[in-house]
C-alpha positions in Angstrom: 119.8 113.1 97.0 121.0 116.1 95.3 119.0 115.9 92.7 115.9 116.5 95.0 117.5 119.3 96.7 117.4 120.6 93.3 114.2 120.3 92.3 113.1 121.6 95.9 114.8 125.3 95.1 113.5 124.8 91.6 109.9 124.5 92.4 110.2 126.7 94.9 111.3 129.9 92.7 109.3 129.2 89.9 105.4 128.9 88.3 105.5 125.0 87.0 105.6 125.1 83.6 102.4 126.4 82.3 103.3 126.4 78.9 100.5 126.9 75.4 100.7 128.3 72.3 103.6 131.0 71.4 103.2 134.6 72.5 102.7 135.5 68.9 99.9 133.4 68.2 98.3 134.5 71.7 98.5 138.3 70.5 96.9 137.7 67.4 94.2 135.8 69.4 93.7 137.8 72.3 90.1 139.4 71.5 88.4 135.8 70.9 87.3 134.5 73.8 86.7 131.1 72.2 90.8 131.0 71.8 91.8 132.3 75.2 89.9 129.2 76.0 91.1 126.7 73.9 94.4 128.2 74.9 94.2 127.9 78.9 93.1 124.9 78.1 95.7 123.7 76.4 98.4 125.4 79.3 96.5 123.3 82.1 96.9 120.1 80.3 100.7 120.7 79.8 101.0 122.0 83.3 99.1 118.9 84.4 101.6 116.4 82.2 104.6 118.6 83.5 103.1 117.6 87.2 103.5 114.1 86.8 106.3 113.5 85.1 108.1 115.7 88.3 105.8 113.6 90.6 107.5 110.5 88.8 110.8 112.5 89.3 111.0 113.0 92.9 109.4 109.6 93.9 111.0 107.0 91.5 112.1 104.0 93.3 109.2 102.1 92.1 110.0 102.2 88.7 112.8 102.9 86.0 112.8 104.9 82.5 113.4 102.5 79.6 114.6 105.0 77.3 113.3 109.2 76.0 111.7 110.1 72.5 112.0 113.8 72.3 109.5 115.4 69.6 110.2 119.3 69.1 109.0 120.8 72.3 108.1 117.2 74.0 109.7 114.4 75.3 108.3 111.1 76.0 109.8 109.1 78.7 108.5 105.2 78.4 108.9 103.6 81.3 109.8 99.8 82.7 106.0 99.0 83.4 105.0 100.3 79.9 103.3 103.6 81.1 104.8 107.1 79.3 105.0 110.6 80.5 105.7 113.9 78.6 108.1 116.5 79.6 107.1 120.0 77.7 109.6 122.4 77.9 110.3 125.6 75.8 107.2 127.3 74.9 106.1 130.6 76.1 102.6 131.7 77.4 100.5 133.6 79.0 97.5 133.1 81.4 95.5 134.3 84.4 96.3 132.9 87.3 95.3 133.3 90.8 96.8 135.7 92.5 99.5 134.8 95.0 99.3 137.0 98.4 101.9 139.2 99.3 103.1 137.8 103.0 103.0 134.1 101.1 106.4 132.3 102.2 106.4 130.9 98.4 105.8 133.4 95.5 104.3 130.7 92.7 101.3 128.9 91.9 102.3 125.5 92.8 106.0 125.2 95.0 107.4 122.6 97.3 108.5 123.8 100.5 111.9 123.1 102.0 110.3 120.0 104.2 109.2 118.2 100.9 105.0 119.2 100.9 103.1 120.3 97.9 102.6 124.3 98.1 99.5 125.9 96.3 99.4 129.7 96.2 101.7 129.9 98.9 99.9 127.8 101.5 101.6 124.4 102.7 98.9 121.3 102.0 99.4 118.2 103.6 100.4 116.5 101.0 104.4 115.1 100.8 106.0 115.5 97.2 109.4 114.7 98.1 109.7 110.8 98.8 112.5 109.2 101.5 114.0 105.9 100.8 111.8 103.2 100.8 108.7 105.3 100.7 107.2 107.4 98.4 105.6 110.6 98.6 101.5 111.2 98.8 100.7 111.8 95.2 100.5 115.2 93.4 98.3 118.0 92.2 96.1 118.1 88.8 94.9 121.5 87.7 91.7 122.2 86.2 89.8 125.8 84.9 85.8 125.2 85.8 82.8 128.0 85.2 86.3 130.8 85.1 87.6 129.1 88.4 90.9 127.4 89.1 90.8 124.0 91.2 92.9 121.6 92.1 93.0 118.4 93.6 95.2 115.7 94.2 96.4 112.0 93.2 98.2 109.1 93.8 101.8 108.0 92.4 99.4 105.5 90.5 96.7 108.1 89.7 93.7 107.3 91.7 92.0 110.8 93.1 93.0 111.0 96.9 91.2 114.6 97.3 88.3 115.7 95.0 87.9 119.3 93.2 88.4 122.2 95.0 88.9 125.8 94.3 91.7 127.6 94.0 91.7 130.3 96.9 91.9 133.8 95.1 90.9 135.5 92.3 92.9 135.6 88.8 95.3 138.2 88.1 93.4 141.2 86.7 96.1 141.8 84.2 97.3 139.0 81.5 101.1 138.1 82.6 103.9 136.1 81.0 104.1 132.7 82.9 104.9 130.3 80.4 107.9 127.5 80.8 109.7 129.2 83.6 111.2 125.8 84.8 112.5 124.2 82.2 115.2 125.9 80.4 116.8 122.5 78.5 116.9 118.7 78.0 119.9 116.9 76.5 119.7 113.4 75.6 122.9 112.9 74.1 124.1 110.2 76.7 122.2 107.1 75.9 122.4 106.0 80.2 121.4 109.6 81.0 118.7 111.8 81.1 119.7 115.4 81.8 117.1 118.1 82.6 118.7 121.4 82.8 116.0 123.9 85.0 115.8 127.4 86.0 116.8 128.5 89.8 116.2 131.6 88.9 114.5 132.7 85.6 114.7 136.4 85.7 118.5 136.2 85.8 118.9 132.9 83.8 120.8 130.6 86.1 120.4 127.1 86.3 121.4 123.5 87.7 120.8 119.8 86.3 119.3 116.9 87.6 120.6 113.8 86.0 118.2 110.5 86.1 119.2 107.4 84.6 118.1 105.4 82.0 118.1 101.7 81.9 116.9 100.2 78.5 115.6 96.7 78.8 114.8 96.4 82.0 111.0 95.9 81.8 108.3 94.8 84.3 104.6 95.2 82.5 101.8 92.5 83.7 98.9 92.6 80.9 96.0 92.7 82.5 94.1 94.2 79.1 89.8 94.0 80.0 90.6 91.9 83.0 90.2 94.8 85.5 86.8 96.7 86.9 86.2 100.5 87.0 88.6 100.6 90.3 91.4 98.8 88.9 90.7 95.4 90.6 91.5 92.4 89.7 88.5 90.4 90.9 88.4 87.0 91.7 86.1 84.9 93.5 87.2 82.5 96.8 89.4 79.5 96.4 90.3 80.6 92.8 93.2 80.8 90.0 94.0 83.7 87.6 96.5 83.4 85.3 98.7 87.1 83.4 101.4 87.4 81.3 103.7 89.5 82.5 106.8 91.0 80.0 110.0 91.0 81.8 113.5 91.5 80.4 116.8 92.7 82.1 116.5 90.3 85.4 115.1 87.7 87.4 111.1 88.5 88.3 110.6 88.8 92.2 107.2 88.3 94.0 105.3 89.7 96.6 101.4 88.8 97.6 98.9 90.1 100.6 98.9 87.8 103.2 96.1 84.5 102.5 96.8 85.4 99.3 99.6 83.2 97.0 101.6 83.8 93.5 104.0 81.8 91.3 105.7 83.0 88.1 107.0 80.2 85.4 110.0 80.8 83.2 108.8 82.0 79.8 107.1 79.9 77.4 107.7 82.5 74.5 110.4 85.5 75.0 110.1 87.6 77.5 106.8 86.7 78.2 106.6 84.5 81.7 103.2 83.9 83.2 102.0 84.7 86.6 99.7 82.8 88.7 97.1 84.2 91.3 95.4 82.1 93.6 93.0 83.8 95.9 92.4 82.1 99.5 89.5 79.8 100.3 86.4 81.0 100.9 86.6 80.4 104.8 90.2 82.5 105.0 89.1 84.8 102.8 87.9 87.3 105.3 90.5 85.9 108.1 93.4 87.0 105.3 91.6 90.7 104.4 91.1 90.8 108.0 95.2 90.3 109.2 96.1 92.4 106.4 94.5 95.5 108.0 96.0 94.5 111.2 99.5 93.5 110.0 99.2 97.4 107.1 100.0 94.9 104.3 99.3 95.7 100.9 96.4 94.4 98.2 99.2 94.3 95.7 100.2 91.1 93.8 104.0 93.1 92.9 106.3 91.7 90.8 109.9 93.3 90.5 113.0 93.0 88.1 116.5 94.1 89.4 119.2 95.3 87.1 122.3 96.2 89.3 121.0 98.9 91.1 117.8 99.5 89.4 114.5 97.9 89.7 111.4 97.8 87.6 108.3 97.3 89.5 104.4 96.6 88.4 101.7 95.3 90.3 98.2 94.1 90.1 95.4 95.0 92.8 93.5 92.2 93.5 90.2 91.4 96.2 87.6 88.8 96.7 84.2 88.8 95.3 82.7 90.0 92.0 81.2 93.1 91.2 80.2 95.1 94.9 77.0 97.0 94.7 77.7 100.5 94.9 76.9 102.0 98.2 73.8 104.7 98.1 74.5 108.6 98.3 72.1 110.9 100.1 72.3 114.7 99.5 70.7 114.5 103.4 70.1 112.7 106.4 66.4 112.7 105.5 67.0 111.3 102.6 69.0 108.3 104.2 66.1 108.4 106.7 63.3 107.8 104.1 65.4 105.1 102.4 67.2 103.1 105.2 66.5 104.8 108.4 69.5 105.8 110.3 71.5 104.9 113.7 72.0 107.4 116.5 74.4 105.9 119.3 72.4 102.5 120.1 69.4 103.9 118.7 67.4 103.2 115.0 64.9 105.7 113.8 63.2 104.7 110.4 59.9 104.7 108.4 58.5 102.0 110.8 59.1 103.9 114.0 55.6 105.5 113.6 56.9 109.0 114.7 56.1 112.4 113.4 58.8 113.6 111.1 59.5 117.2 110.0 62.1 118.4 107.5 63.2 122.0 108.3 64.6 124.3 105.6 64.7 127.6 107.4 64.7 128.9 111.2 61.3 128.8 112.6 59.7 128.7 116.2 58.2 125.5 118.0 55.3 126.5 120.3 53.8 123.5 120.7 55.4 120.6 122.9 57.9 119.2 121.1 56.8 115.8 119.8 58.8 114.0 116.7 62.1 113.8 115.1 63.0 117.0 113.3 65.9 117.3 110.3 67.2 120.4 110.4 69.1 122.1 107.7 72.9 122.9 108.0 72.9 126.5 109.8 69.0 126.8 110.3 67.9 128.0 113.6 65.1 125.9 115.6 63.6 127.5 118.8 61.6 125.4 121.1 59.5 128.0 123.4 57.5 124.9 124.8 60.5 122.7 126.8 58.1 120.5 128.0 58.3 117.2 125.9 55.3 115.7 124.8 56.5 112.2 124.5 60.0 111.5 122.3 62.3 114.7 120.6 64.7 113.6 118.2 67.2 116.4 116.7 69.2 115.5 113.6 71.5 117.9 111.9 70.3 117.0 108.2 74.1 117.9 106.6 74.6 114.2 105.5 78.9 115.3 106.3 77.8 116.0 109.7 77.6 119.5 110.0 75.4 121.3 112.6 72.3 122.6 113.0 71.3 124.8 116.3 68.5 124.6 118.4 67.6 127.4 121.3 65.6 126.6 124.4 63.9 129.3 126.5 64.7 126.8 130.0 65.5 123.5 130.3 64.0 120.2 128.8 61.5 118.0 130.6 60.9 114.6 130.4 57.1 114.0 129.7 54.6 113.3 132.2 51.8 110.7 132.5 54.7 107.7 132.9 55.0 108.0 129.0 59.6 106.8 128.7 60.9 110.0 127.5 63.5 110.0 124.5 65.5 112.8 124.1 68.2 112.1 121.8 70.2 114.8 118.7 73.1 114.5 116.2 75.3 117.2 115.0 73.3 119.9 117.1 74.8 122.9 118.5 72.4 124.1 121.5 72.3 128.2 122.1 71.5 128.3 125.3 73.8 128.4 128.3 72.3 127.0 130.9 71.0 123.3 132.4 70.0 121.4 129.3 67.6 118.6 130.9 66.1 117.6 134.5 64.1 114.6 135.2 61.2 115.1 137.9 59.9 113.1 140.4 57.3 110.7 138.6 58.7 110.8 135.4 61.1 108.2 132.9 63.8 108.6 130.4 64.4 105.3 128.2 67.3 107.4 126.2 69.5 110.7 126.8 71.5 110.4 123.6 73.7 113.4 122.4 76.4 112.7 119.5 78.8 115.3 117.5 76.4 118.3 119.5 77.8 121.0 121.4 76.4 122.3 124.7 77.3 125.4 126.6 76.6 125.9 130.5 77.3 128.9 132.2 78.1 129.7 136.1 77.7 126.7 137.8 75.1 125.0 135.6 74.8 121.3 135.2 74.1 119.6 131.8 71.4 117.3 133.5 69.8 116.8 136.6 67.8 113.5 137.9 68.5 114.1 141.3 64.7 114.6 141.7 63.7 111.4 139.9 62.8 108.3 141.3 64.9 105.4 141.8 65.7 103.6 138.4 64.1 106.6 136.4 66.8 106.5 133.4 67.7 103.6 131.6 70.4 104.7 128.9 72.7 107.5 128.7 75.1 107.9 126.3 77.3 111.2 125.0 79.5 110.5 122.6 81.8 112.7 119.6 80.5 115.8 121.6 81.7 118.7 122.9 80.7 120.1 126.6 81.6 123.8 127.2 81.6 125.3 131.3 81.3 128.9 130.4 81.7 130.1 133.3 83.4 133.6 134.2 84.1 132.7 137.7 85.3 129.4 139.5 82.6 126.5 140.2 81.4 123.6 140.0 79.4 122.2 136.7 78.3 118.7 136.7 77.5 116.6 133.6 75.7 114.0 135.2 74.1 115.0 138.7 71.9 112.9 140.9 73.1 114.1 143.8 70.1 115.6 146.1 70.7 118.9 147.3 71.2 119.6 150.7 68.7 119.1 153.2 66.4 116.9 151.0 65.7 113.4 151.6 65.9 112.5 148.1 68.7 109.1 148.0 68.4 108.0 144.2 69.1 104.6 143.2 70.8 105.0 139.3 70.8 102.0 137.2 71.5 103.7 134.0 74.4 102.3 131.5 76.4 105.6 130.6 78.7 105.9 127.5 80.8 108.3 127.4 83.1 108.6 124.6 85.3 110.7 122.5 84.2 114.2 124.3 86.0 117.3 125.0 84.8 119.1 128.3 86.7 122.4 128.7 86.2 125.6 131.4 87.2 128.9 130.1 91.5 129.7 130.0 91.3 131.8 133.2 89.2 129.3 135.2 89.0 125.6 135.9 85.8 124.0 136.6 85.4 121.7 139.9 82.8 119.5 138.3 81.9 116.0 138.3 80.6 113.3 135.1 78.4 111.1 137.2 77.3 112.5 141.1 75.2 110.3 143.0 75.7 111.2 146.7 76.9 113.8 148.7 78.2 112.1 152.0 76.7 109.2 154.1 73.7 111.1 155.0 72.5 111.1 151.3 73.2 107.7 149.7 72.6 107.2 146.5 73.9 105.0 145.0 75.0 103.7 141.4 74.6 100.4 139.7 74.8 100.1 136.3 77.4 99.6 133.6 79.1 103.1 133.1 82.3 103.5 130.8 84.0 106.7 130.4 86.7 106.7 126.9 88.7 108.8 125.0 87.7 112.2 126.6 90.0 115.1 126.6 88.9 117.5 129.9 90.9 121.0 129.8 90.6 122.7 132.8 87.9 120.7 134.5 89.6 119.9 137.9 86.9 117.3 139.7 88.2 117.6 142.9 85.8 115.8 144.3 85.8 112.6 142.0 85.3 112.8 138.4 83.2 110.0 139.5 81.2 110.2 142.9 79.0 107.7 144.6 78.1 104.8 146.6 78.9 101.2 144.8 76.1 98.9 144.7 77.9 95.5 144.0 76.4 95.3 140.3 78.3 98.6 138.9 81.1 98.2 136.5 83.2 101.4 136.4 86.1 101.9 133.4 88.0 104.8 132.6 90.7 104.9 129.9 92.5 106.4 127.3 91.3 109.9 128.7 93.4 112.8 128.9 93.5 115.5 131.3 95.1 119.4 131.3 94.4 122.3 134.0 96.2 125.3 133.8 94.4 127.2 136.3 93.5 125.0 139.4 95.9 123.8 142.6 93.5 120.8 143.6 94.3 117.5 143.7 91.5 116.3 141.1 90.5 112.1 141.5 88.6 110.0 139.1 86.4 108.0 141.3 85.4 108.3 144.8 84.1 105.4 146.2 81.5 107.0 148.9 81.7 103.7 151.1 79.5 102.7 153.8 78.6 100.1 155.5 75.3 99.4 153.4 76.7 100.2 150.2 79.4 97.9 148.8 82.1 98.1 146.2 81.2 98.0 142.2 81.9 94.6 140.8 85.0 95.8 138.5 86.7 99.3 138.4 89.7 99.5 135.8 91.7 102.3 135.1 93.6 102.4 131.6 96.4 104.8 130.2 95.3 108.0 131.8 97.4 111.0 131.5 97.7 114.0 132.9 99.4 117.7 132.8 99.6 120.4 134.9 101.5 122.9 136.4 99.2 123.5 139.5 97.1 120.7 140.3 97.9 116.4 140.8 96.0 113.5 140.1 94.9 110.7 141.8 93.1 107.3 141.1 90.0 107.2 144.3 89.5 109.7 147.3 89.9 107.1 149.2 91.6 103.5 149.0 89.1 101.0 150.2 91.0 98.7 152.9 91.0 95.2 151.1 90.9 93.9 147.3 92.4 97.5 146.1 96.1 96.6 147.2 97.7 98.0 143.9 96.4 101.5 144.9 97.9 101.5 148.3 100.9 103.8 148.8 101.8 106.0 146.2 100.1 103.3 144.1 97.0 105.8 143.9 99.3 108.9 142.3 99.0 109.3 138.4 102.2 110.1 137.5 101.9 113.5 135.4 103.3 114.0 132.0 107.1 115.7 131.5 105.9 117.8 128.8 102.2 119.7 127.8 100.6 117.2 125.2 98.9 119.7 123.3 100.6 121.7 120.6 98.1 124.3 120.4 94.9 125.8 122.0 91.9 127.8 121.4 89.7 128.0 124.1 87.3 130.2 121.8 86.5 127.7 119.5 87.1 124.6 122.2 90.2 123.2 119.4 92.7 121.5 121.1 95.4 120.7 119.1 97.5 116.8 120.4 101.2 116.0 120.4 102.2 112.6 118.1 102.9 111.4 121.1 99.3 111.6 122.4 97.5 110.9 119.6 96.2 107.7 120.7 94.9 109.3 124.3 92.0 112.0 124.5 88.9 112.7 121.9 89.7 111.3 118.8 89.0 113.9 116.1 
């Protein structure tokens, strides 16, 4: 692994070798702009043949060098599966670059750092360069100069784009330095096994090390595949069929490997060197059962065929898939666009042409006075105020940023579901609401068919509840569902916050009956860092003198709460004997409050039964103040594993998040922890 090492302190002192024309030709060119182009150019390209070839370098298990064909400044390394690279060393150049800044923990365009991941102008990409045994890294960088800007972006070991074009952060150096070949300083090829690259550790004062890569001529692996493959590089076939390559092989016995439902055979050679392989694709009935395990089982889509030679292999493969030519899926420059073409989805609910609602496209902040009546596509950071809250009939907001990003909406009070027995429909996507305060309230005489909010953000303050029904009438709401969402209790002082409240307040008669089927999934509800919030998702009741009561379908999923300590049951109501209650996979922090916070508590009387099924799944919990528990209260029979110190979640041993920003409500998991919580 030395040779790795190597190249790590190489890359890491040293611009990769951005080499072009000699410095005496660039002088005499200097004042024509049509050469400094044809000359950056010309440095890219080199720099971009210099970043494969080290890519090939520092991840080459997969396939061997056949043998080197230097040409002046070039070499051309052919290797076993056929394919070349070019190694330019020697030239010098100059060229604007962007600037690297002066705190950057690598002083070069493009580096490694000392963990093995691609460094661009000093900041660490996610990307892995350096490859472990038995695993490759994650591609490499291609350079390009567009409208006077540098961007980059990044591709596999077999050169498919992984990430698309982006700039370059920073603007090119105002004055013209010398960057040329500052890696390479020699290549000697006079050992026929070897190939010896001698590079610069430090250019300024001339020293160097080698890296020493074999060369094994003879041992080839190329399948021909000539027109047979589309414009992915797939070799198509349809169900239950047979595909026959040739495949050149010399230097060793061919091994195979297939996806699973998939099977391959490869005959001895009819002429020399030349042995066919055979593809059969599965029938048409396991065709999707075989695509379907391989997800499950991570297999690959590669029909691979490998030569060994002692300790070297040579390695080609073939991609291959069911099914001719896919049409290619539609792109929208915006959700309206999708809209007008297919119609789109929001949680369990389509909107499209045939909906017969009023639909607006909105391109710049503006004020609603009138009640707001249709679905409204709002542009990526435009501003919609509503000064009418009183819904007229359905309001659908839709952030129109087909990649999801948000639009906000302000409020002067909170919504209202419409009068006149009309089935409300209040549903957004990718909106951030202004306004800190209750967001919705259902009145007495009034219906909601859907409360949908997904990817939004909504901000109470002191002691304000996201929705209150608690004045409706029995049955009122049909479907709630918050999913992808964030829920911010701004509060600057300890309270409660409910999301869901139907309790009645005290001293009114008001005993609500809530059928509604809740989703609630993949949410982050978080208080402030200095206070936790004693809250509640779903209220009913308030003690046996007001008994509502829920039964419906509610199930609660992948949240992450941060110091929001329900106290009181994160959950809280009378069962009638129809609900279903789950909670899983959620994860729960307080730094702040000393209460022992439960998920559901089971307001029993002697009226109100149990809910048919209540589950708990892989909840987990941290804090250094407070303790968890399962119910409030164990009911005496049919809840026997909760007896005891059955009902105690044991707390985590360590804090699963790695970082925390209460400002901008990021919270940062553990490895560990990465199934548990919002997944984001």
């Amino acid at each position: 692994m030395k040779y790795i090492k190597s190249y790590l302190f190489l890359v890491l002192t040293a611009a990769l070798a951005l080499t072009g024309c000699k410095q005496d030709d660039l002088q005499d060119d200097v004042d024509a702009l049509a050469n400094r182009v044809a000359i950056l150019e010309e440095q890219v390209k080199l720099l971009n043949e210099n970043l494969e070839t080290i890519s090939f370098v520092l991840n080459s298990e997969n396939k061997t060098i056949q043998s080197v064909t230097p040409s002046g400044n070039a070499y051309t390394l052919t290797l076993s599966n056929g394919e070349t690279l070019t190694l330019n060393i020697g030239v010098q150049g100059s060229i604007d670059v962007p600037e690297i800044p002066e705190d950057a923990e690598y002083n070069s365009l493009i580096s490694i750092s000392e963990d093995g991941y691609w460094v661009i102008r000093g900041e660490k990409t996610g990307h892995k360069a350096v490859g472990q045994p038995g695993a490759n890294g994650s591609g490499y960088p291609e350079f390009r100069v567009n409208d006077g800007k540098w961007q980059v972006r990044f591709l596999s070991d077999d050169g498919e784009v992984t990430e698309n074009w982006a700039d370059v952060e920073g603007t090119a150096n105002a004055s013209i330095g010398e960057i040329g070949d500052q890696l390479i300083a020699g290549v000697d090829t006079s050992d026929p096994t070897r190939l010896t690259i001698t590079y610069y550790t430090n250019y300024s004062e001339g020293t160097t090390e080698e890296v020493s890569l074999p060369i094994v001529p003879g041992l080839i692996c190329q399948i021909v595949t000539e027109d047979l493959l589309d414009d992915d590089g797939y070799l198509q076939m349809e169900a239950g069929t047979i595909q026959t390559l040739s495949v050149k092989i010399s230097g060793g016995t061919p091994q195979l490997t297939y996806p699973s439902g998939w099977r391959a055979t490869i005959e001895d050679p009819e002429s020399d060197g030349v042995y066919e392989l055979t593809i059969y694709s599965p029938a048409e009935d396991a065709a999707t059962a075989s695509a379907q395990s391989r997800v499950s089982a991570n297999n690959t889509e590669d029909v691979t065929v490998r030569v060994q030679s002692g300790m070297y292999w040579a390695v080609d493969k073939v991609k291959v898939k069911i099914g001719s030519d896919e049409p290619v899926e539609p792109t929208y420059s915006s959700v309206y666009e999708k809209y007008q073409a297919e119609g789109i989805t929001i949680g369990s609910y389509t909107l499209n042409s045939e909906s017969g609602m009023n639909v607006t496209e909105v391109t710049s902040d503006q004020t609603i006075s009138d009640a707001p009546s249709g679905a409204y596509f709002i542009n990526e950071g435009v501003t919609v105020t509503f000064s009418n809250v009183n819904i007229k009939d359905n309001l659908i907001l839709i952030s129109n940023s087909i990649d999801g990003g948000k639009a906000k909406v302000t409020v002067n009070n909170t919504f209202n579901a419409a009068t006149g027995g009309i089935e409300t429909n209040l549903i957004a996507q990718n909106i951030e609401f202004t306004r800190e305060g209750l967001f919705m309230q259902l009145a007495a005489g009034r219906k909601i068919e859907n409360l949908i909010l997904d990817g939004c953000k909504v901000t109470m303050g002191n002691s304000n509840n996201l929705f209150n029904g608690h004045q409706g009438d029995d049955d009122a709401i049909e479907n709630i569902e918050i999913c992808n969402s964030d829920i911010h209790f701004n509060q600057d002082k300890g309270g409660g916050g409910r999301i869901l409240n139907f309790a009645p307040n005290t001293g009114s008669t008001d005993n609500n009956v809530v059928s509604a089927n809740i989703t609630f999934k993949n949410n982050i509800i978080y208080g402030n860092q200095t206070f936790s919030i004693n809250g509640a998702l779903l209220t009913t009741t308030l003690n046996n003198d007001y008994p509502g009561s829920y039964k419906g379908s509610l199930l609660v999923e992948n949240n992450t709460f941060v110091n929001y300590a329900p106290a009181n049951g994160l959950v809280r109501s009378k069962m009638d004997n129809a609900a279903t209650i789950k909670i899983a996979n959620c994860l729960f922090w307080d730094g702040v409050s000393s209460s022992t916070v439960r998920m559901v508590n089971l307001e029993i009387s002697s009226d109100i039964g149990l809910p048919a099924s209540l589950a708990f799944e892989n909840i987990k919990c941290y804090s250094s103040t407070a303790s968890y528990q399962y119910l409030t209260r164990v009911p005496s029979s049919g809840y026997d594993q909760y007896q005891g110190g059955g009902n105690t979640i044991t707390e985590e041993s360590e804090d699963p998040f790695s970082n925390m920003n209460f400002l901008t409500g990021t919270f940062t998991k553990k490895a560990a922890y990465a199934n548990c919580g919002a997944q984001r």
